[in-house]
PDBQT receptor file of N, H, CA, C and O in Angstrom, charges set to zero:
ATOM      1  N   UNK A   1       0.830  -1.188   0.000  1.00  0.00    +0.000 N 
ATOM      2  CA  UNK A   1       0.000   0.000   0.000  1.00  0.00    +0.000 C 
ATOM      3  C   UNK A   1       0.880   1.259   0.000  1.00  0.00    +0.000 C 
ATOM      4  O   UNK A   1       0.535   2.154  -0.771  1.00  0.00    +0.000 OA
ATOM      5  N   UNK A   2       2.055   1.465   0.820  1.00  0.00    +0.000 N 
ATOM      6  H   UNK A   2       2.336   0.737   1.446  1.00  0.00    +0.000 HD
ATOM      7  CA  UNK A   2       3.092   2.148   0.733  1.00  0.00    +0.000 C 
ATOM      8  C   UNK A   2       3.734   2.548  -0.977  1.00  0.00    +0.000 C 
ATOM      9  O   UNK A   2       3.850   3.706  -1.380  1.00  0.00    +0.000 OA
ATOM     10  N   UNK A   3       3.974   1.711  -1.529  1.00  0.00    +0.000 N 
ATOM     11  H   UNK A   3       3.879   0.772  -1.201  1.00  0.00    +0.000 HD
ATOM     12  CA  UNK A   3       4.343   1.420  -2.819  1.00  0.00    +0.000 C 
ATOM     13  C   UNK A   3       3.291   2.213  -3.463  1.00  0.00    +0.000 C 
ATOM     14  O   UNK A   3       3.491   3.243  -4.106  1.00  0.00    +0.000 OA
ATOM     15  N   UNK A   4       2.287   1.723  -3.269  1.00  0.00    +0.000 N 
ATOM     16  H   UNK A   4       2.126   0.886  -2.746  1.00  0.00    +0.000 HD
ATOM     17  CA  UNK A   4       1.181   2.554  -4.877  1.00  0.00    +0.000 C 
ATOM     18  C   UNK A   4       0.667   3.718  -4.205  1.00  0.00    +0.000 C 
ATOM     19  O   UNK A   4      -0.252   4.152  -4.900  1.00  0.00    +0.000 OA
ATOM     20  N   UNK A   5       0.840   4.476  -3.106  1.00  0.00    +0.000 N 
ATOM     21  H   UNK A   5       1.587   4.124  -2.541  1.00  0.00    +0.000 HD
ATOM     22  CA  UNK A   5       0.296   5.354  -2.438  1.00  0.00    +0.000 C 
ATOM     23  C   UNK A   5       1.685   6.438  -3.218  1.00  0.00    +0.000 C 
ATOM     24  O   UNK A   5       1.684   7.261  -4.133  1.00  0.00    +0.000 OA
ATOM     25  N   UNK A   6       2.584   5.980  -2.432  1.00  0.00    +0.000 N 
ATOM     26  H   UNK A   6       2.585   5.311  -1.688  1.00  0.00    +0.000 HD
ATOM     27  CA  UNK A   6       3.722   6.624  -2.566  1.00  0.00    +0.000 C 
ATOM     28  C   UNK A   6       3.940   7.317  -4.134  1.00  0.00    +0.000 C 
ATOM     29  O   UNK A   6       3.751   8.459  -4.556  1.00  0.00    +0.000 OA
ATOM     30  N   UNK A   7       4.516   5.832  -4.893  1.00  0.00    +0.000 N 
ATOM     31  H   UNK A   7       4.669   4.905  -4.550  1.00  0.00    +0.000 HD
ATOM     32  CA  UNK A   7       4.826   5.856  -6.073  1.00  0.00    +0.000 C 
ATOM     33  C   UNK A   7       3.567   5.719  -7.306  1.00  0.00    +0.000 C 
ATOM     34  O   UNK A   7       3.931   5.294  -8.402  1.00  0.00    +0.000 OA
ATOM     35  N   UNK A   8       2.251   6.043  -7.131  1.00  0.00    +0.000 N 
ATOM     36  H   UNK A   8       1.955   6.388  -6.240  1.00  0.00    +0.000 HD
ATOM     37  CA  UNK A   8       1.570   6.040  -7.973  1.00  0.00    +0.000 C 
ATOM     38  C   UNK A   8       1.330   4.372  -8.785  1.00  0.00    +0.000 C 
ATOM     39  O   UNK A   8       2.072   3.463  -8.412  1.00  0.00    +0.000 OA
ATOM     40  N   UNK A   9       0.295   4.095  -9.849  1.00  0.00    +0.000 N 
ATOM     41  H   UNK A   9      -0.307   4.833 -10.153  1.00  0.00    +0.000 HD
ATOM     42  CA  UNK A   9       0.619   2.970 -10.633  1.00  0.00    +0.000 C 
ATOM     43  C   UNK A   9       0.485   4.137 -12.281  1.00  0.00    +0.000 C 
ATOM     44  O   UNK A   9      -0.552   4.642 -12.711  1.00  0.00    +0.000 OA
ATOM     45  N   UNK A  10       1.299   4.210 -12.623  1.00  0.00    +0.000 N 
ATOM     46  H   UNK A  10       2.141   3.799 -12.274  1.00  0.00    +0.000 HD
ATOM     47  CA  UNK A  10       1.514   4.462 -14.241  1.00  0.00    +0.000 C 
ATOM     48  C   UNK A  10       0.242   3.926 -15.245  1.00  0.00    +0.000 C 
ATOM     49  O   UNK A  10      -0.177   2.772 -15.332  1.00  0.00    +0.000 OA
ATOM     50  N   UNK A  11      -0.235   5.126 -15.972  1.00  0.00    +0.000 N 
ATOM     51  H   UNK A  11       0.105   6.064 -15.902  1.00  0.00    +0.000 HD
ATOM     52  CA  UNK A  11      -0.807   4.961 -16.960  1.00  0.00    +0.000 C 
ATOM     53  C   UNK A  11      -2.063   5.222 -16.424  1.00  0.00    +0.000 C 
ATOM     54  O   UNK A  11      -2.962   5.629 -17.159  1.00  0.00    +0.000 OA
ATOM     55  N   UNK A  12      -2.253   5.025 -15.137  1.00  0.00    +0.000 N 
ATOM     56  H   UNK A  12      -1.522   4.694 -14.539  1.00  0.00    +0.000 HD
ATOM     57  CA  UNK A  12      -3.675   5.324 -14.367  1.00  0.00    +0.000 C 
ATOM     58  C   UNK A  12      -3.588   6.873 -13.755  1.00  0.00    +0.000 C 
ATOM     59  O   UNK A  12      -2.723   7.737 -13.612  1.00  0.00    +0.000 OA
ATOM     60  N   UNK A  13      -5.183   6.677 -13.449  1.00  0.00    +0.000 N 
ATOM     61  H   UNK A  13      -5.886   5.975 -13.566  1.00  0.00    +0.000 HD
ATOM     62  CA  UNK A  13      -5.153   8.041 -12.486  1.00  0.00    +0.000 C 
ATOM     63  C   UNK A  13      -4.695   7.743 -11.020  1.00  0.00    +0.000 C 
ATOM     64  O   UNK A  13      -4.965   8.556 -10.136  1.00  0.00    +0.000 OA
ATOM     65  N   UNK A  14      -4.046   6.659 -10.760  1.00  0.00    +0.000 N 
ATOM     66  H   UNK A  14      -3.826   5.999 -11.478  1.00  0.00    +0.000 HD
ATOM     67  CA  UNK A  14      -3.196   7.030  -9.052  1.00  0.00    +0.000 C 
ATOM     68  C   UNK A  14      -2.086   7.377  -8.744  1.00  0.00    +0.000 C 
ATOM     69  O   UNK A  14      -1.094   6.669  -8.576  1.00  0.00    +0.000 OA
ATOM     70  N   UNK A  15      -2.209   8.629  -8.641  1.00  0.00    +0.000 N 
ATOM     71  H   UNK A  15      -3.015   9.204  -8.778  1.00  0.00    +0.000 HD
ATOM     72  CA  UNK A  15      -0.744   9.667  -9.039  1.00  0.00    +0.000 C 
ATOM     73  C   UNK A  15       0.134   8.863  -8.037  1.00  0.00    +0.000 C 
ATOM     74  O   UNK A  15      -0.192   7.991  -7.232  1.00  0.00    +0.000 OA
ATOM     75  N   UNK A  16       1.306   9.397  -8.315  1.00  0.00    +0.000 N 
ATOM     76  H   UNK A  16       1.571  10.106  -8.969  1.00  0.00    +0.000 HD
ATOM     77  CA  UNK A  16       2.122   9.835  -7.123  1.00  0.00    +0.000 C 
ATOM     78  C   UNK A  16       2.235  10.594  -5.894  1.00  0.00    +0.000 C 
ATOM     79  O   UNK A  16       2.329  11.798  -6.131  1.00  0.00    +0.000 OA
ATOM     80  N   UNK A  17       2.256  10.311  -4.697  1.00  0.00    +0.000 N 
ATOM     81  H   UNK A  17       2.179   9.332  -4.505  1.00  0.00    +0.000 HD
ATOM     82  CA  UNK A  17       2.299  11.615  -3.734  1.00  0.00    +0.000 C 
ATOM     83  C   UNK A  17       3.756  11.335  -2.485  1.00  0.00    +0.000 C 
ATOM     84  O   UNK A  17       3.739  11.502  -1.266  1.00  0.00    +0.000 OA
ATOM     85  N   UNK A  18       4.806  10.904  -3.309  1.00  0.00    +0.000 N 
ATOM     86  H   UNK A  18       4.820  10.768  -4.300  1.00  0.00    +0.000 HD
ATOM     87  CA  UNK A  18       5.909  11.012  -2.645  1.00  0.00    +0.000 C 
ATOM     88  C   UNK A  18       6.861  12.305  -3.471  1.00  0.00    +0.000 C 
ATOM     89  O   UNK A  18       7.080  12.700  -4.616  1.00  0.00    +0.000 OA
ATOM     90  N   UNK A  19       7.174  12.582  -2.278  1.00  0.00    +0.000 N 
ATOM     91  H   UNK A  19       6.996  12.260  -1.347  1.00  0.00    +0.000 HD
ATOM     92  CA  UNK A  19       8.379  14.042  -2.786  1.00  0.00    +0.000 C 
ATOM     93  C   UNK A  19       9.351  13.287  -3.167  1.00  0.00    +0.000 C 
ATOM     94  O   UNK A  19       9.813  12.392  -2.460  1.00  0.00    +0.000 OA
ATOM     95  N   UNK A  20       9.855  13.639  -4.592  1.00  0.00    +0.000 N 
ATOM     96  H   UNK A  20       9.480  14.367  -5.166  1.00  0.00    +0.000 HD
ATOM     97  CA  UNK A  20      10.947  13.188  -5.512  1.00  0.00    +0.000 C 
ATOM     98  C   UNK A  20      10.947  11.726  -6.255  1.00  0.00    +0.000 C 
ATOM     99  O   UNK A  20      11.869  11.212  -6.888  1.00  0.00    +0.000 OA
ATOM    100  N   UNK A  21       9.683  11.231  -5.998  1.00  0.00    +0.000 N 
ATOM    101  H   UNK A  21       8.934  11.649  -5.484  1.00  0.00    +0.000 HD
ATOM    102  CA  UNK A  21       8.898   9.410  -6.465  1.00  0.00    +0.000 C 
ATOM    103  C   UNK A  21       9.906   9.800  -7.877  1.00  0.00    +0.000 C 
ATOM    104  O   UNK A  21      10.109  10.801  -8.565  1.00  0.00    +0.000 OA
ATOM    105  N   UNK A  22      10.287   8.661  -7.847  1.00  0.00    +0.000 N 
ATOM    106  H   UNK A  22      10.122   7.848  -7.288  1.00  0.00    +0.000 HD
ATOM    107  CA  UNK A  22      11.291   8.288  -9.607  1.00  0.00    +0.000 C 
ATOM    108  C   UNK A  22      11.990   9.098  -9.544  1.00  0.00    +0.000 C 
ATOM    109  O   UNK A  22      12.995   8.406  -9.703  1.00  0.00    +0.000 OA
ATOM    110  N   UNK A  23      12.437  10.259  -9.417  1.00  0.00    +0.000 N 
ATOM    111  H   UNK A  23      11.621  10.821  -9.288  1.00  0.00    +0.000 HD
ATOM    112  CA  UNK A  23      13.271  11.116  -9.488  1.00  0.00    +0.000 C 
ATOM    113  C   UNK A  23      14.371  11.324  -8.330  1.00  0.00    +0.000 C 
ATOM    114  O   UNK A  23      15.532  11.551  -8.669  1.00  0.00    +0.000 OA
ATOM    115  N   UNK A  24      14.060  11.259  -7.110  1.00  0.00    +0.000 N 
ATOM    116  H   UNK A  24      13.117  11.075  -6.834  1.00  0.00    +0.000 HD
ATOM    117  CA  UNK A  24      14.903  11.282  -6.119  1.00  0.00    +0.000 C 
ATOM    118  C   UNK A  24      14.554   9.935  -5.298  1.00  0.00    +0.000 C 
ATOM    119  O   UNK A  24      15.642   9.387  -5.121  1.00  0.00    +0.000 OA
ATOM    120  N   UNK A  25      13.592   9.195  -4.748  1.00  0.00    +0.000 N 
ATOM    121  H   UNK A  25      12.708   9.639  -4.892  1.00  0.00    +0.000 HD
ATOM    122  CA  UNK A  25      13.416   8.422  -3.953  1.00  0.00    +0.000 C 
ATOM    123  C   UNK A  25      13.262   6.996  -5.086  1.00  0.00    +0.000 C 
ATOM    124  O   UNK A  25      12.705   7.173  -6.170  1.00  0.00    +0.000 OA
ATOM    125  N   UNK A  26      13.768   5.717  -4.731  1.00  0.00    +0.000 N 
ATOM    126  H   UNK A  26      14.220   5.573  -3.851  1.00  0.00    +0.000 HD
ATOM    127  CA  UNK A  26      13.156   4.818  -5.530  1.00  0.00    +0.000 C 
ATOM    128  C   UNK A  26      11.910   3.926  -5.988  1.00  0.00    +0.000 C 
ATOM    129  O   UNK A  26      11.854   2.893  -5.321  1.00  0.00    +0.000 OA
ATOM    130  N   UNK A  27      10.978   4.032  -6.866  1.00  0.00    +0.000 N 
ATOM    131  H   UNK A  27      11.024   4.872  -7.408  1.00  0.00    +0.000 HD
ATOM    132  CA  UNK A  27      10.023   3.450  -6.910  1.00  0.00    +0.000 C 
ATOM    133  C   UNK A  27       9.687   2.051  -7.611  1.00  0.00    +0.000 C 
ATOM    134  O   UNK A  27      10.540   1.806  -8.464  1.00  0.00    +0.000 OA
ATOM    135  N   UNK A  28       8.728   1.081  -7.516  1.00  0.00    +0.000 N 
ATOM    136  H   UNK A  28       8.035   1.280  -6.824  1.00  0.00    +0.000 HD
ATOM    137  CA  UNK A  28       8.757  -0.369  -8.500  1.00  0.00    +0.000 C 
ATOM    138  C   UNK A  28      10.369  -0.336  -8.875  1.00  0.00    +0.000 C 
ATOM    139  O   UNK A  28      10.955   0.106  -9.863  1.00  0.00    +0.000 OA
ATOM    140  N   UNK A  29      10.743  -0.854  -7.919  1.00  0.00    +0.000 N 
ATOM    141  H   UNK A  29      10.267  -1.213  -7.116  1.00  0.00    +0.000 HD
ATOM    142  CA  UNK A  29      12.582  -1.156  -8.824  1.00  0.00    +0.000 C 
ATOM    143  C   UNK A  29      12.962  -0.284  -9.927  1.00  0.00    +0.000 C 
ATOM    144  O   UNK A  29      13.928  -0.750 -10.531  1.00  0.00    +0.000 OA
ATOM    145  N   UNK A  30      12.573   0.727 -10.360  1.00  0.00    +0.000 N 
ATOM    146  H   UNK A  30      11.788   1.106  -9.869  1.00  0.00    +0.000 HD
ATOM    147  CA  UNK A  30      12.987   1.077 -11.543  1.00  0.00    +0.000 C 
ATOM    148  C   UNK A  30      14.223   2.112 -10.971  1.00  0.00    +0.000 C 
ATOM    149  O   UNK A  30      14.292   2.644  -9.863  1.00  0.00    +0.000 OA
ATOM    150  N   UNK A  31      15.220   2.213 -12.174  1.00  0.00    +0.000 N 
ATOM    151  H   UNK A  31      15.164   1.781 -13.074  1.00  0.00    +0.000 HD
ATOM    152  CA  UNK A  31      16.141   3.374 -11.847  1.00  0.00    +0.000 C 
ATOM    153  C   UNK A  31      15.752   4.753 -11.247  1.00  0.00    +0.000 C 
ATOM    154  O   UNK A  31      14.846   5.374 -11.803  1.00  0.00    +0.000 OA
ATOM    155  N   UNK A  32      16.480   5.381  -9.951  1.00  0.00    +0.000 N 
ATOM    156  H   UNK A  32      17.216   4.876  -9.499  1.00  0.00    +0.000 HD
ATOM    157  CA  UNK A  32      16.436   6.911  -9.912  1.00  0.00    +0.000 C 
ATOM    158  C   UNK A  32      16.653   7.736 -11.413  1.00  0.00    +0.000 C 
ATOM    159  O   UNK A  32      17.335   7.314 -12.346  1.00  0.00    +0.000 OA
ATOM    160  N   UNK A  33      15.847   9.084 -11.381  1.00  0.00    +0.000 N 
ATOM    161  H   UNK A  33      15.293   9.427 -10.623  1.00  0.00    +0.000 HD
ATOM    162  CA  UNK A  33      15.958   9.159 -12.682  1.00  0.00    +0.000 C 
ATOM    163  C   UNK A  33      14.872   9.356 -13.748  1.00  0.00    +0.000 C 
ATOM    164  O   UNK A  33      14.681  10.120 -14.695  1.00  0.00    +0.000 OA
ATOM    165  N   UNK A  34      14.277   8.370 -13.194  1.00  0.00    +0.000 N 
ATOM    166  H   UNK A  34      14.432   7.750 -12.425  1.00  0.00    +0.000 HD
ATOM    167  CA  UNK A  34      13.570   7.700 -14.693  1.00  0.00    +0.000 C 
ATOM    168  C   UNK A  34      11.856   7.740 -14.372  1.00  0.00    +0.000 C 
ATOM    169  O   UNK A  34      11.435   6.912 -13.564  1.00  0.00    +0.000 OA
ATOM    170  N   UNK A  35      10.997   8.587 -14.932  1.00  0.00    +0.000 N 
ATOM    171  H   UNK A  35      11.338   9.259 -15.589  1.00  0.00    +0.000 HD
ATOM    172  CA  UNK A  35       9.704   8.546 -14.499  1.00  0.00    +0.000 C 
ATOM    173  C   UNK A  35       9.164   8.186 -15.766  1.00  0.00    +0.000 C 
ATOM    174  O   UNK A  35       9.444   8.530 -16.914  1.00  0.00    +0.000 OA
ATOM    175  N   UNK A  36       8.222   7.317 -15.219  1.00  0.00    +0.000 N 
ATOM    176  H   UNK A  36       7.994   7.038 -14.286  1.00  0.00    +0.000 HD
ATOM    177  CA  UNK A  36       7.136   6.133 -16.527  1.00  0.00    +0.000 C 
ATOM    178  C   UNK A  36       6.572   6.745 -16.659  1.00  0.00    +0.000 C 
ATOM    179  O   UNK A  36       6.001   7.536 -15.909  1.00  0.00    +0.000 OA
ATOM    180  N   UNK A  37       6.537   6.426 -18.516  1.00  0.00    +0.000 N 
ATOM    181  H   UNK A  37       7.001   5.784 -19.125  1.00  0.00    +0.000 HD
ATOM    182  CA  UNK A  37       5.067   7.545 -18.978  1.00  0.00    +0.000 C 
ATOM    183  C   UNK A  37       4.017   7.102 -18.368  1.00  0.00    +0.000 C 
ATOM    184  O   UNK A  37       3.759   5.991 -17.907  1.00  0.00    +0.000 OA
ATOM    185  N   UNK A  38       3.400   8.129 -18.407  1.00  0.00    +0.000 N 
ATOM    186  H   UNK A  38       3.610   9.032 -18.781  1.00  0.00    +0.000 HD
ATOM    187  CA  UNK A  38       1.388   7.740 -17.773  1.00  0.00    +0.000 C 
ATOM    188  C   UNK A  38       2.048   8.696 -16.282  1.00  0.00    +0.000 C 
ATOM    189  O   UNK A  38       1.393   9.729 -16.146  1.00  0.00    +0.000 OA
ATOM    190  N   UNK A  39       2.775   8.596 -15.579  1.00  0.00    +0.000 N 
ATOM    191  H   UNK A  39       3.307   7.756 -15.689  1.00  0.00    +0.000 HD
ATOM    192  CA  UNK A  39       2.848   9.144 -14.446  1.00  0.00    +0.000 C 
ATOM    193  C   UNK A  39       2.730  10.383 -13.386  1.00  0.00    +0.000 C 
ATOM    194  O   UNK A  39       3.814  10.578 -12.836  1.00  0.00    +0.000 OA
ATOM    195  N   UNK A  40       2.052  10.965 -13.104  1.00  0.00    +0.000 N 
ATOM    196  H   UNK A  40       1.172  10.807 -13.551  1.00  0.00    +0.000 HD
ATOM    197  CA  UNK A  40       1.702  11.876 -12.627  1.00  0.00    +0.000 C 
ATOM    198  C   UNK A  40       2.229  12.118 -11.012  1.00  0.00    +0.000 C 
ATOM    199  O   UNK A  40       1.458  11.840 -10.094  1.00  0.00    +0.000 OA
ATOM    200  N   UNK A  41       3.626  12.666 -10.728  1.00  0.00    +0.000 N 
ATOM    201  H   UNK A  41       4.253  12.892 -11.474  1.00  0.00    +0.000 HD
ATOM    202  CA  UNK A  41       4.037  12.562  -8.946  1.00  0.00    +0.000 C 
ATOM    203  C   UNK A  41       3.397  14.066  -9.052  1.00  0.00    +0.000 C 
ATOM    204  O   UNK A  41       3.571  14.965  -9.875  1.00  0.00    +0.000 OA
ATOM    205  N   UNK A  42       2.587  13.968  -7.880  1.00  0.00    +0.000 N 
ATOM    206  H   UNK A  42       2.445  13.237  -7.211  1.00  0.00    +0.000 HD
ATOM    207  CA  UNK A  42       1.929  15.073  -7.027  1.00  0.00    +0.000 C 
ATOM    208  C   UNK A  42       2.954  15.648  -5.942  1.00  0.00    +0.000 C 
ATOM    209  O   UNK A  42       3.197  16.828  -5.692  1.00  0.00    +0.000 OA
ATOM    210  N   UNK A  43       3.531  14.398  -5.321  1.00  0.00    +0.000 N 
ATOM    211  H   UNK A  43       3.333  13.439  -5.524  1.00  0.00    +0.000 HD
ATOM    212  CA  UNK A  43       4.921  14.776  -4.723  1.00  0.00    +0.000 C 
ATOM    213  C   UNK A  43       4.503  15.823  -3.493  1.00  0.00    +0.000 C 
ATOM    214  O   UNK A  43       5.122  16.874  -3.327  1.00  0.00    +0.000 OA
ATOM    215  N   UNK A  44       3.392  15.425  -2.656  1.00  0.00    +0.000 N 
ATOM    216  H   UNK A  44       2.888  14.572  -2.790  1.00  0.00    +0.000 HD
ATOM    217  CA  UNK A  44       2.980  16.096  -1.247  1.00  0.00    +0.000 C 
ATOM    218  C   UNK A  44       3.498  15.910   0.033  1.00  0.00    +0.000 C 
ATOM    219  O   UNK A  44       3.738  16.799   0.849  1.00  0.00    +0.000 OA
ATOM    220  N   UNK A  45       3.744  14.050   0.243  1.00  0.00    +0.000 N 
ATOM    221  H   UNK A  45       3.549  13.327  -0.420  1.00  0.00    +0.000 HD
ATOM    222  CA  UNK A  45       3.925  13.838   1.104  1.00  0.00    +0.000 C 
ATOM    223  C   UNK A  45       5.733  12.934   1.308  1.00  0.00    +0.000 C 
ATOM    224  O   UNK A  45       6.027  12.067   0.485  1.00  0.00    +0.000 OA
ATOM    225  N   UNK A  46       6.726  13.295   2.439  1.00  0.00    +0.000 N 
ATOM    226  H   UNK A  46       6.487  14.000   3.108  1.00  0.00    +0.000 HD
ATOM    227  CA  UNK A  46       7.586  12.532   2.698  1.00  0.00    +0.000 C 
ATOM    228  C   UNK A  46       7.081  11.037   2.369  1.00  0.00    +0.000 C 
ATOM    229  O   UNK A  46       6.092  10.655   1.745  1.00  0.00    +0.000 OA
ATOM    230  N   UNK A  47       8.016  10.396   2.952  1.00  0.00    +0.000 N 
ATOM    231  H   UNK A  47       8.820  10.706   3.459  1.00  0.00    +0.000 HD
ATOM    232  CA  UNK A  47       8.176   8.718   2.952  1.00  0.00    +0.000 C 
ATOM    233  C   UNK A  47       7.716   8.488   4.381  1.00  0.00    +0.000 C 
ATOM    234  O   UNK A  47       7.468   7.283   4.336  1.00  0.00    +0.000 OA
ATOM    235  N   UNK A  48       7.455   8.862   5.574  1.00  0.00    +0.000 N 
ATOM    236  H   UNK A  48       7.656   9.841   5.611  1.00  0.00    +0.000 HD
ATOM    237  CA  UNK A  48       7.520   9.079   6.864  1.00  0.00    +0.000 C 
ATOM    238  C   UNK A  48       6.109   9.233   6.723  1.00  0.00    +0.000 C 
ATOM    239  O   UNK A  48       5.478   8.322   7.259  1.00  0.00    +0.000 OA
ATOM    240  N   UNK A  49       5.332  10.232   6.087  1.00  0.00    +0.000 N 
ATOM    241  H   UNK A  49       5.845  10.972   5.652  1.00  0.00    +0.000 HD
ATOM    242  CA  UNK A  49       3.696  10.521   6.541  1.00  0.00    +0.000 C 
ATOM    243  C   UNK A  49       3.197  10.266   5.563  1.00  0.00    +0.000 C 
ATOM    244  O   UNK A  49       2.151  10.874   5.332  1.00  0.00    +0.000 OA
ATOM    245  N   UNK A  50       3.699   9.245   4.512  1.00  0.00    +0.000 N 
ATOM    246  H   UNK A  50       4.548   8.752   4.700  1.00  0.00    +0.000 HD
ATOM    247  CA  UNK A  50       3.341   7.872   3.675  1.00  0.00    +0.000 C 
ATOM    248  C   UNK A  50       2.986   7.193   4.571  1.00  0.00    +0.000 C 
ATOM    249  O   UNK A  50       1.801   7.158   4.904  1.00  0.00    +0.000 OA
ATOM    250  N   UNK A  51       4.157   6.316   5.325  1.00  0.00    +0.000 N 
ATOM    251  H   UNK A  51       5.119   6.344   5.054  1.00  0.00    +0.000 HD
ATOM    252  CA  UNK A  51       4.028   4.999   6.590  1.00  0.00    +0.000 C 
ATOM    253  C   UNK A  51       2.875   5.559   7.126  1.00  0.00    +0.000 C 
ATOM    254  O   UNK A  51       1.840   4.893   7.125  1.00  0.00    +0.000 OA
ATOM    255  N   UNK A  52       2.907   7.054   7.735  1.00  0.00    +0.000 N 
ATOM    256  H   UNK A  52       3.748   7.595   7.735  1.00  0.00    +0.000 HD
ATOM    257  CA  UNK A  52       1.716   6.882   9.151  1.00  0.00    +0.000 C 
ATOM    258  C   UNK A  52       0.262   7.477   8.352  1.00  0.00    +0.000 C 
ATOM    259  O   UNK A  52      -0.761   7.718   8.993  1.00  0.00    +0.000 OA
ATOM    260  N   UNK A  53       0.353   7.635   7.084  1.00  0.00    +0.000 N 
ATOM    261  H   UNK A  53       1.184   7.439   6.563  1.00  0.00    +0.000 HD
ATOM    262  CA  UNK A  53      -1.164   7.290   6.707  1.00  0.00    +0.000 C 
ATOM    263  C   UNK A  53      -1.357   6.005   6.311  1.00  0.00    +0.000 C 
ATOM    264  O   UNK A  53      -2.562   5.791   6.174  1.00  0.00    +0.000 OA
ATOM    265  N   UNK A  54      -0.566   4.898   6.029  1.00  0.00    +0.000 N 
ATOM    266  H   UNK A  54       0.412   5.072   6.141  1.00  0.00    +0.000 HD
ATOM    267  CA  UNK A  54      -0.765   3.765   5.748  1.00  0.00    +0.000 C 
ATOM    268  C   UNK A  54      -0.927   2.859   7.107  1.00  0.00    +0.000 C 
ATOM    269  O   UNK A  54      -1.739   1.933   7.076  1.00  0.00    +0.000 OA
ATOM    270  N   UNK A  55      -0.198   3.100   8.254  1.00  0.00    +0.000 N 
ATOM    271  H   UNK A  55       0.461   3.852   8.279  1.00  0.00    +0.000 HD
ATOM    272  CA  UNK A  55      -0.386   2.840   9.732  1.00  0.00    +0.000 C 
ATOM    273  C   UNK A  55      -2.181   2.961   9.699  1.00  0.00    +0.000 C 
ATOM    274  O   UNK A  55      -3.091   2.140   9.580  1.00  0.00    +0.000 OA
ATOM    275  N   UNK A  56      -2.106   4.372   9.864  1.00  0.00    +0.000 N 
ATOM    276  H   UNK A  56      -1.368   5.039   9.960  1.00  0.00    +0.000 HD
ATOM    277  CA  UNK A  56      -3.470   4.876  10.171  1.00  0.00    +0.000 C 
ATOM    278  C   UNK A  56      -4.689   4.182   9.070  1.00  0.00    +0.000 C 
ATOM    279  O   UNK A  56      -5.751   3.834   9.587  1.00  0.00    +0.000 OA
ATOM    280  N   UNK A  57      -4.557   4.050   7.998  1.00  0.00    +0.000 N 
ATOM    281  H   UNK A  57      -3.694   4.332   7.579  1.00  0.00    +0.000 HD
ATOM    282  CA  UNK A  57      -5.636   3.287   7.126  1.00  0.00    +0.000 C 
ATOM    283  C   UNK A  57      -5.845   1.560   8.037  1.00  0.00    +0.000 C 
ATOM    284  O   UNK A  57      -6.838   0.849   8.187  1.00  0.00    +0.000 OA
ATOM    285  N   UNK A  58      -4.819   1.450   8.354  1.00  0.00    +0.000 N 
ATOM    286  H   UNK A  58      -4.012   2.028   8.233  1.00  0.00    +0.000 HD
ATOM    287  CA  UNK A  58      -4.361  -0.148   8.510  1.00  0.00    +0.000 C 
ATOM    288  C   UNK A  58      -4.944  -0.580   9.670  1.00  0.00    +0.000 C 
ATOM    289  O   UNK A  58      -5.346  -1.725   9.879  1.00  0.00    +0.000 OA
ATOM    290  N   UNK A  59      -4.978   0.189  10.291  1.00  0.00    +0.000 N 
ATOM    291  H   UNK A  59      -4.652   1.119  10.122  1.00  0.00    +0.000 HD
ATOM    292  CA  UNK A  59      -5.567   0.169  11.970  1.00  0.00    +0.000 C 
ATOM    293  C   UNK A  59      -7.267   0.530  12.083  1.00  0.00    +0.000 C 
ATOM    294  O   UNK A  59      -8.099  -0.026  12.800  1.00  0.00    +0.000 OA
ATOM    295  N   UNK A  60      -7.486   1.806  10.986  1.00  0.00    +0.000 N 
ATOM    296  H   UNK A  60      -6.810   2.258  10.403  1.00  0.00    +0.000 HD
ATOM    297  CA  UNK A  60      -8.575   2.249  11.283  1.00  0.00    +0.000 C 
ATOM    298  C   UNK A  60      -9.877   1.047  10.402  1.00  0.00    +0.000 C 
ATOM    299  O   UNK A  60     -10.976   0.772  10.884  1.00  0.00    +0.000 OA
ATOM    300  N   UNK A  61      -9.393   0.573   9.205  1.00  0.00    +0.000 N 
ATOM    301  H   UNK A  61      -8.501   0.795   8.813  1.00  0.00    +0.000 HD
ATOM    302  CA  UNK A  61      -9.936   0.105   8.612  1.00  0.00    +0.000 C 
ATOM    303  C   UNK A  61     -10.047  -1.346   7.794  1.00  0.00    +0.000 C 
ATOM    304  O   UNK A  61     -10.790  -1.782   6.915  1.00  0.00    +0.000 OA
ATOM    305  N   UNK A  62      -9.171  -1.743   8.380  1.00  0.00    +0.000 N 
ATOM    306  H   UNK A  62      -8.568  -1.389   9.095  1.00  0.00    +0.000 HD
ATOM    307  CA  UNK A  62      -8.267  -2.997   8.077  1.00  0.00    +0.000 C 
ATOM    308  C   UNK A  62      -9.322  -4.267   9.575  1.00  0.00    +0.000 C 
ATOM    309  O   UNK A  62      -9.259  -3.974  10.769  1.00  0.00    +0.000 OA
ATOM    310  N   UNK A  63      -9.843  -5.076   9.247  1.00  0.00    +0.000 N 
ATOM    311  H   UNK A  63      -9.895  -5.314   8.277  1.00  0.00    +0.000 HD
ATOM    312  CA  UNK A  63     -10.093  -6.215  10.055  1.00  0.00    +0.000 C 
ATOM    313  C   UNK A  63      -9.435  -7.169  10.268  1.00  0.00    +0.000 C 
ATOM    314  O   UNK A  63      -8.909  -7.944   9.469  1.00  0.00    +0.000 OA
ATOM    315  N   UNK A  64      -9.433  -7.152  11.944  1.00  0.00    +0.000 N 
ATOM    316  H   UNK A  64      -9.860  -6.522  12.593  1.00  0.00    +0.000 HD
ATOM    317  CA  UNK A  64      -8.583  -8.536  11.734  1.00  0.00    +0.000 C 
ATOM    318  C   UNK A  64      -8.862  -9.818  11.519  1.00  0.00    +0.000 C 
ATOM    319  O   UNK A  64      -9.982 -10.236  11.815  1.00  0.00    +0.000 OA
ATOM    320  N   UNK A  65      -7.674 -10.858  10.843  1.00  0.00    +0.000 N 
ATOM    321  H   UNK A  65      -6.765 -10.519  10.604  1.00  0.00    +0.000 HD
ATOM    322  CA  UNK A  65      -8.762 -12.099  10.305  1.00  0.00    +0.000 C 
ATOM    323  C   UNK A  65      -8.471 -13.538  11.380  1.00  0.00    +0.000 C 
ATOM    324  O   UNK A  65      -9.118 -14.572  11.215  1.00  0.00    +0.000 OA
TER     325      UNK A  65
């Protein structure tokens, strides 16, 4: 969830919202550098208040099985 939050999925509308996604931070294994067409980084949030909205989804809404 970290991963596609962060780094977006390409070609779709689920942007990016990590500061520097493909360009400074690494995303899907691909080289620093290198942003996939289709990609849209919004680039709002650190890597840090990525985790604690993904914490927070995980806890608030997540059942346990």
């Amino acid at each position: 969830m970290t991963e596609v939050i962060g780094c977006g999925i390409s070609g779709t509308r689920m942007n990016a919202w990590l500061k520097g996604a493909f360009t400074e931070e690494a995303c899907w294994d691909a080289p620093i550098g290198t942003l996939p067409a289709g990609t849209v980084v919004i680039g709002l949030f650190d890597r840090k208040e990525i985790t604690t909205l993904v914490d927070f989804i995980q806890s608030e809404f997540v059942q346990p099985q």
